[in-house]
DRENSE-664185 format. One line per 8 residues: number of its first residue (from 1); their letters; for each residue x, y, z of C-alpha. Coordinates in pm, 1 decimal, always signed. Layout:
# residues N
NUM> a> X,Y,Z; ...
# end
This chain:
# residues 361
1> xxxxxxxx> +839.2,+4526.5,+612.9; +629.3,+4230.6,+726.2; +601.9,+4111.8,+1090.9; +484.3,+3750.0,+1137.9; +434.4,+3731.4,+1516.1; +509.3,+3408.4,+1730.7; +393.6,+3143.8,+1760.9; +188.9,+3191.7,+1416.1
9> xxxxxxxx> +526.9,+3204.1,+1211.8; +623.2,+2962.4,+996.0; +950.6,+2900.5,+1238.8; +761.4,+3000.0,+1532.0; +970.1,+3264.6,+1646.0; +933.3,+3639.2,+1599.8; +997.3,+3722.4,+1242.1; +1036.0,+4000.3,+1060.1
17> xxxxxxxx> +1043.3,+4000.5,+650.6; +1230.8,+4325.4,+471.6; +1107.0,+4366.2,+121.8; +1365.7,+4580.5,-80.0; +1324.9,+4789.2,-393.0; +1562.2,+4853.2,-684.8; +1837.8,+4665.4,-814.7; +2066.4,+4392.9,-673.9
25> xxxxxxxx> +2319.5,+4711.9,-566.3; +2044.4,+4852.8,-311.2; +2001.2,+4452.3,-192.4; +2347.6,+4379.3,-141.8; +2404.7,+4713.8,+41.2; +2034.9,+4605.6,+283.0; +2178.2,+4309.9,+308.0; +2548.0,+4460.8,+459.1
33> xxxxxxxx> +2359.6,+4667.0,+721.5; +2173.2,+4393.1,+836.9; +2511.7,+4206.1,+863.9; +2693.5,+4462.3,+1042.9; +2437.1,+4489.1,+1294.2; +2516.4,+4135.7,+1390.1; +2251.0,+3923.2,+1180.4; +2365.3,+3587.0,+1013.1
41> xxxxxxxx> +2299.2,+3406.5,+603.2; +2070.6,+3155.2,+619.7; +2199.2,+2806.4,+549.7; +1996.0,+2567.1,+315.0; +1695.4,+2487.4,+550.8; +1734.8,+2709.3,+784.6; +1360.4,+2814.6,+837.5; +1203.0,+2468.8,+810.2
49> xxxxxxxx> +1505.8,+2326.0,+1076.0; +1406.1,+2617.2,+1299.5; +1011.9,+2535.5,+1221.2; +1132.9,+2152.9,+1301.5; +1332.7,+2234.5,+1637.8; +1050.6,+2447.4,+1723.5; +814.9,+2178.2,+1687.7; +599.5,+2348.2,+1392.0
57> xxxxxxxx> +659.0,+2068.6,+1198.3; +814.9,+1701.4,+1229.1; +1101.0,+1578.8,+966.5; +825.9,+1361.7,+788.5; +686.1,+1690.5,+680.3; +972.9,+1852.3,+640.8; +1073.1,+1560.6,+409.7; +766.9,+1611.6,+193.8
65> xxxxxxxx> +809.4,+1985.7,+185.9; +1124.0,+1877.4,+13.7; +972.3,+1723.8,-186.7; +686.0,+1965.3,-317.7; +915.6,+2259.9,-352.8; +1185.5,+2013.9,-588.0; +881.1,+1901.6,-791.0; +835.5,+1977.9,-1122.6
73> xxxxxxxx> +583.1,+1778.4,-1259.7; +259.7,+1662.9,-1230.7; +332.3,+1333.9,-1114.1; +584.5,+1436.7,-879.4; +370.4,+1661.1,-699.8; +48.1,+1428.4,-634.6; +361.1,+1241.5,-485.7; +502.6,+1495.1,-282.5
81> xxxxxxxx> +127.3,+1595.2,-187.3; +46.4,+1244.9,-111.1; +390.3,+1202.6,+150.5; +256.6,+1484.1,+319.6; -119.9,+1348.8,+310.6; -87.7,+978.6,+364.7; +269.5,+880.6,+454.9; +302.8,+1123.2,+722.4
89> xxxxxxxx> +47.8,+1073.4,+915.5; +97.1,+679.2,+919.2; +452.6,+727.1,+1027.5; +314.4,+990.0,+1341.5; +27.6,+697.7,+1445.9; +316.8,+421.6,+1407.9; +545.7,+655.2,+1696.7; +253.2,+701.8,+1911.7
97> xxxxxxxx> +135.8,+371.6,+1841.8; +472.2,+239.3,+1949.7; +527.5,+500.8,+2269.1; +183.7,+377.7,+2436.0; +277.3,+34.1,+2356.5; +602.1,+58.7,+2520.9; +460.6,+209.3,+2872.9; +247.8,-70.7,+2881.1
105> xxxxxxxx> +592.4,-322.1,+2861.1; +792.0,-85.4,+3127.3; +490.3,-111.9,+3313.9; +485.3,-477.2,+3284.4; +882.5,-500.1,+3390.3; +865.0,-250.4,+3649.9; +559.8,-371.2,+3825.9; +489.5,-700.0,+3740.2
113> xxxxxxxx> +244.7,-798.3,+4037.4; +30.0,-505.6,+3927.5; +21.6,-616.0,+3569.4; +49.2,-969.5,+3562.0; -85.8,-1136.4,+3275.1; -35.5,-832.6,+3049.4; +313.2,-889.3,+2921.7; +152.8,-1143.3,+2678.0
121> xxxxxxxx> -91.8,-918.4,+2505.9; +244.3,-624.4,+2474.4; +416.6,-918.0,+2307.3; +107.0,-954.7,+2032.9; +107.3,-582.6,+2012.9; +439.4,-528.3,+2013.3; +499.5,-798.0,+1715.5; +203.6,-613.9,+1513.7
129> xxxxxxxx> +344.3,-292.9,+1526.4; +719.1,-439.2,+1382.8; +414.7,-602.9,+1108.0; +305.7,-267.3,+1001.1; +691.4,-103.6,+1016.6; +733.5,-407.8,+764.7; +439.0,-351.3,+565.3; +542.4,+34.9,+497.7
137> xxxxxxxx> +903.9,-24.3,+441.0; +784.3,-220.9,+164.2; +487.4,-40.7,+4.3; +467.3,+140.0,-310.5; +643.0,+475.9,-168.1; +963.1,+298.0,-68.8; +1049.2,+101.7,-374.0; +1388.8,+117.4,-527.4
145> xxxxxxxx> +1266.9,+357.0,-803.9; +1108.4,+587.9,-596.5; +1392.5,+620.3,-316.8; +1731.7,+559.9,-567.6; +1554.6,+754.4,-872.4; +1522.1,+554.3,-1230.0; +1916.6,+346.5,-1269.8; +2064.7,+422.0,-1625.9
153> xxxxxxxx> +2369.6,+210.6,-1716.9; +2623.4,+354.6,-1932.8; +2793.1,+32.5,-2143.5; +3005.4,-13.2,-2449.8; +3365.4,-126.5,-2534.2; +3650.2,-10.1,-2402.5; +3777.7,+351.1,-2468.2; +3446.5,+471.1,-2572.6
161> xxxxxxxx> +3362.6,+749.2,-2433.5; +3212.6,+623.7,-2165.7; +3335.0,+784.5,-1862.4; +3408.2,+1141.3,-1994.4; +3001.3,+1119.6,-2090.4; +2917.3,+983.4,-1762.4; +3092.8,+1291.9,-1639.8; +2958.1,+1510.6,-1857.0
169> xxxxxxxx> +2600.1,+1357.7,-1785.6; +2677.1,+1372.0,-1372.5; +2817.2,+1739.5,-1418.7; +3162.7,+1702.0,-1212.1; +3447.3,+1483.1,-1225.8; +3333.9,+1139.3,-1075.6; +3495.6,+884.6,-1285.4; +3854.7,+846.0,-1414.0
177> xxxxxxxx> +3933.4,+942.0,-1748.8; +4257.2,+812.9,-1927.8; +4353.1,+736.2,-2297.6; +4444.2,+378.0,-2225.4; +4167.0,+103.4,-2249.1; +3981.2,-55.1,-1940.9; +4091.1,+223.2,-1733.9; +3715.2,+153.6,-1561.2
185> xxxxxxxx> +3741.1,-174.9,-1401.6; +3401.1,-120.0,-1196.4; +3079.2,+1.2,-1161.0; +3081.7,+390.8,-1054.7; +2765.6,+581.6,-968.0; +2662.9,+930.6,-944.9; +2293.5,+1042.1,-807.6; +2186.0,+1329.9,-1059.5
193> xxxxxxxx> +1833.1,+1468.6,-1115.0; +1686.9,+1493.9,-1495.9; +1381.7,+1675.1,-1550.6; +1287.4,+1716.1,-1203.0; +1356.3,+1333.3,-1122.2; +1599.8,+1120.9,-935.2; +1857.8,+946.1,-1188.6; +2130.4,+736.5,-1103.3
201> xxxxxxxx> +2388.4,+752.8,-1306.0; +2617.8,+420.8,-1342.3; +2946.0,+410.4,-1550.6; +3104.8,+35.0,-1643.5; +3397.5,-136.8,-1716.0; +3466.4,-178.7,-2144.0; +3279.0,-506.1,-2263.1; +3567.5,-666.4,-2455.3
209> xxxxxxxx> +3712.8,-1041.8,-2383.6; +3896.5,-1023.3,-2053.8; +4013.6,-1255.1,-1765.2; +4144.7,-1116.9,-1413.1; +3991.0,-795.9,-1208.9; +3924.6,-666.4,-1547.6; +3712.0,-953.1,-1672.4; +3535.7,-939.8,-1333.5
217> xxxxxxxx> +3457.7,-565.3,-1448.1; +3293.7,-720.6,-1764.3; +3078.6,-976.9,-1546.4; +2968.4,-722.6,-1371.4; +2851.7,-458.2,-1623.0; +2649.1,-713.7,-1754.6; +2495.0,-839.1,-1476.0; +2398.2,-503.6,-1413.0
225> xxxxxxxx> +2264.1,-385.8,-1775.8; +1964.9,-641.8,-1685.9; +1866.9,-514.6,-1313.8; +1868.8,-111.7,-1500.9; +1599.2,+73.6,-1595.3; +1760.9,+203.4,-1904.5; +2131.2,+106.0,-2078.7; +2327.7,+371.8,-2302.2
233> xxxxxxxx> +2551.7,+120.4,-2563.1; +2843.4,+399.0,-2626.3; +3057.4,+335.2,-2932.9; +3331.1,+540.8,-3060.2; +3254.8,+695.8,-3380.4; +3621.1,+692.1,-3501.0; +3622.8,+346.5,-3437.9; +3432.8,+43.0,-3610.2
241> xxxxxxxx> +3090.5,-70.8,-3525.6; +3013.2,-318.6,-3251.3; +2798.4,-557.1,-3204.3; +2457.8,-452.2,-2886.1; +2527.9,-739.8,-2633.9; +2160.3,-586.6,-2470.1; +1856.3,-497.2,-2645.0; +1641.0,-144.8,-2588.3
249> xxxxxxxx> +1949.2,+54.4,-2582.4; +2016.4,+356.6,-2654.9; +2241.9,+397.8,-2910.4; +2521.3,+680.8,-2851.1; +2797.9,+764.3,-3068.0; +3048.9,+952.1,-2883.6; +3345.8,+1188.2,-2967.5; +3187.4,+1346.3,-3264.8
257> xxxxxxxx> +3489.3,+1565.8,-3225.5; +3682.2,+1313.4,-3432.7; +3629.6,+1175.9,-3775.0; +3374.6,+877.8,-3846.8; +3540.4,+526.4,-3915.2; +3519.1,+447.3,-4268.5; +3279.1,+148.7,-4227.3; +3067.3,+364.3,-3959.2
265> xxxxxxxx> +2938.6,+601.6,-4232.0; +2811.0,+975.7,-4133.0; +2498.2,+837.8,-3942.3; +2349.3,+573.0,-3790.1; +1934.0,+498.1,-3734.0; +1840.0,+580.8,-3417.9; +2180.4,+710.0,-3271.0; +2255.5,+1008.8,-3055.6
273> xxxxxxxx> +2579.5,+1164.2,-3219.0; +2780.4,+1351.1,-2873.6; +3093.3,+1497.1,-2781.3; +3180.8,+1527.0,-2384.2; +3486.9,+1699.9,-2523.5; +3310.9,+1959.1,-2661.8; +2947.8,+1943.4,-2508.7; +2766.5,+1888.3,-2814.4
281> xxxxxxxx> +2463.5,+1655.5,-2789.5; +2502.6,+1625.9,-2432.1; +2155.4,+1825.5,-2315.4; +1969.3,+1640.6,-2635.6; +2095.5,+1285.5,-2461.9; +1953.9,+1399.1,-2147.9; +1618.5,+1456.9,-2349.6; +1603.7,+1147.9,-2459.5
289> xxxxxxxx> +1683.7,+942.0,-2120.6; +1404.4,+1192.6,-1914.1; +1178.2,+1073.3,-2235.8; +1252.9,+692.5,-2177.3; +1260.0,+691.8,-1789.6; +974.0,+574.2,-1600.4; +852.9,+845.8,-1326.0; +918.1,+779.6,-966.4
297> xxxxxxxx> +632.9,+608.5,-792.6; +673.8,+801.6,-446.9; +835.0,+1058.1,-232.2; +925.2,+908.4,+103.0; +1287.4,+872.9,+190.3; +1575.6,+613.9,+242.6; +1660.9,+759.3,+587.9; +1223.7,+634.2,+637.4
305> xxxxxxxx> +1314.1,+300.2,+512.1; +1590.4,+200.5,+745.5; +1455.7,+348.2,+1083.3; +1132.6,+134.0,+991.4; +1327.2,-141.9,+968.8; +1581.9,-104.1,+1214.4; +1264.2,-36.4,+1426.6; +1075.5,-340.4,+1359.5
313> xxxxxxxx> +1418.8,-570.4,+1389.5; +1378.8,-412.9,+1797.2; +990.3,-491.1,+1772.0; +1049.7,-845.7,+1669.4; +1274.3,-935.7,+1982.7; +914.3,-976.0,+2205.2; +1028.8,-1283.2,+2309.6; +1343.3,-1195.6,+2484.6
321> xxxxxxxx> +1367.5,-1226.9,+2898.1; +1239.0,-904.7,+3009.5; +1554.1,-663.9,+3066.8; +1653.8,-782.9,+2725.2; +1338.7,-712.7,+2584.7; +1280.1,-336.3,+2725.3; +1586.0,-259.2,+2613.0; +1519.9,-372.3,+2242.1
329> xxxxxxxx> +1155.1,-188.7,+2253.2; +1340.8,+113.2,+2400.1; +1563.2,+159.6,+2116.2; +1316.2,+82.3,+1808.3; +1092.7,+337.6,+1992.0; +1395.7,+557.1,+1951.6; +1429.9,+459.4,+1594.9; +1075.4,+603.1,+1523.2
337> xxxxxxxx> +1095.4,+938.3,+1730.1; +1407.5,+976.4,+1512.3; +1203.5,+917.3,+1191.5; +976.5,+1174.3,+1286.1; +1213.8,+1363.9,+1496.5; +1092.9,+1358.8,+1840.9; +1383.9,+1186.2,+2016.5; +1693.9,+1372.3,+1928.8
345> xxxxxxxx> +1575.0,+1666.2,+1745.6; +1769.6,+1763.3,+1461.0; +2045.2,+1517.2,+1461.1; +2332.7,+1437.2,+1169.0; +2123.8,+1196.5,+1027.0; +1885.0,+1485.3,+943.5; +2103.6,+1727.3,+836.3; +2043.5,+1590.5,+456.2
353> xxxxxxxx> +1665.8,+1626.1,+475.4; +1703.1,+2012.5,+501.9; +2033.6,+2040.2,+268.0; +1758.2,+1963.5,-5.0; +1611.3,+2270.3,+56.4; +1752.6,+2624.7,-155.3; +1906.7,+2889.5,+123.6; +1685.8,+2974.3,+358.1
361> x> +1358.5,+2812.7,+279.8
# end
């Protein structure tokens, strides 16, 4: 048994770590006692929201904690490491930055005889800081690819395959499956993580000559195999070949289960030969798209992204009469005490930060 005394705990309370020997039996019959006597499970999170609520840490860190415990390679680490180096601290100076800043306009409303003259230079500052909440929102860390994960587009004609892979690819049941063609009229998504990395997942409509909602479907498959990072052309091996309407694809013949068309032959250059139905290929086609995929550039957060801008948007409104204008600088001070977590704690829009986390941790 291990006592870590407050404050120096990790959560800053009292703790006290059990270390038990033997099997799981002996564990699961600890773990009983300790229930009995009144004690609780741990919920994902649960010591870094206490270390958070205790002020041990801010959400920025806890973010980047995240982010070093999910990583599991090189790259994603010196990312994780650099959130935690870099980031962090830049998003801490920007919310004190921004606090001092706003005194200086209450004082300014509140007492203008005292402080005349100095509303002007709040305005310069205040329009510098919404600059810099600008800046970061769009710097390397907060890039698509880095916040959605690499986009992989799976496209072919109708009655492919196509869903039941994207399924099988996603892990649960996100897009319909039926037996009639263009069942999939748009563009379904599903945020999975390959190799450590943050994939979404994007099932389309059957590229075939259409007109109505379903030939909108086709538009927009299209349109979105050129904005992807990678596109998997699915064919049906029972039926004939078609024709790539994108180039770099990956080629994936699907429902292997069934017999090969006759003017398909047994293989195809290139191909990855699948079966949702039966799970074969599946893991090897997940090879292949971690292979192809770029890695993700960063490890800051979409929740980051739109407090800094929601924050500057408030910042930018210097120019307003004056109740107008505390008001505005009021609330994108409250959007950066919520980045970091000094003005409401741990509020719903944090919960997700720690459900990254495994039980406990």
């Amino acid at each position: 048994m291990a006592h870590f005394p407050s404050p120096r705990s990790y959560t800053g309370e009292e703790v006290v770590e059990i270390q038990g020997h033997g099997g799981r039996a002996i564990l699961r019959a600890s773990l009983g006692v300790l229930l009995a006597a009144g004690a609780t499970l741990a919920k994902p999170g649960e010591f870094t929201r206490r270390a958070v609520t205790n002020g041990r840490i801010d959400l920025v860190e806890a973010e980047g904690l995240a982010a070093l415990l999910e990583a599991e390679e090189s790259d994603d680490l010196l990312a994780a490491r650099r959130a935690l180096g870099e980031l962090g601290p830049e998003l801490r100076r920007l919310y004190a930055d921004a606090v001092a800043a706003l005194a200086e306009a209450r004082g300014a409303h509140d007492y203008p005889l005292e402080t005349q003259g100095e509303l002007l230079e709040w305005t310069g500052t205040a329009r510098g800081l919404a600059g810099r909440c600008r800046q970061l929102a769009g710097s390397r860390p907060f890039e698509a690819g880095a916040l959605e994960g690499s986009r992989v587009l799976l496209l072919g004609p109708p009655n492919a395959g196509k869903s039941s892979l994207f399924n099988a690819l996603a892990g649960e049941e996100r897009a319909l499956v039926d037996g009639a063609p263009g069942t999939t009229r748009d563009l379904v998504s599903a945020a999975v993580r390959l190799g450590g990395r943050r994939v979404t997942l994007i099932d389309s409509a059957g590229i075939r000559e259409a007109s109505g909602l379903e030939g909108a479907g086709v538009e927009r498959a299209l349109a979105a195999a050129r904005a992807v990072d990678l596109v998997l052309w699915v064919e049906d091996v029972s039926a004939a070949p078609a024709e790539l309407p994108v180039e770099s694809a990956i080629l994936v013949l699907s429902k292997t289960d069934l017999a090969f068309h006759p003017g398909r032959g047994e293989t195809a250059p290139g191909a990855l030969l699948v079966s949702a139905k039966e799970g074969r290929g599946v893991a090897e086609l997940r090879a292949e798209i971690e292979r192809r995929l770029p890695r993700a550039p960063g490890a800051a957060s979409a929740r980051q992204r739109e407090l800094l801008l929601a924050a500057a948007k408030g910042m930018e409104d210097s120019e307003a009469e004056e109740a107008v204008f505390a008001e505005a600088l009021q609330e994108a001070v409250e959007q950066l005490g919520r980045l970091v977590g000094a003005s409401d704690g741990i509020g719903e829009a944090a919960e997700a930060v720690f459900e990254r986390f495994c039980l406990g941790k």
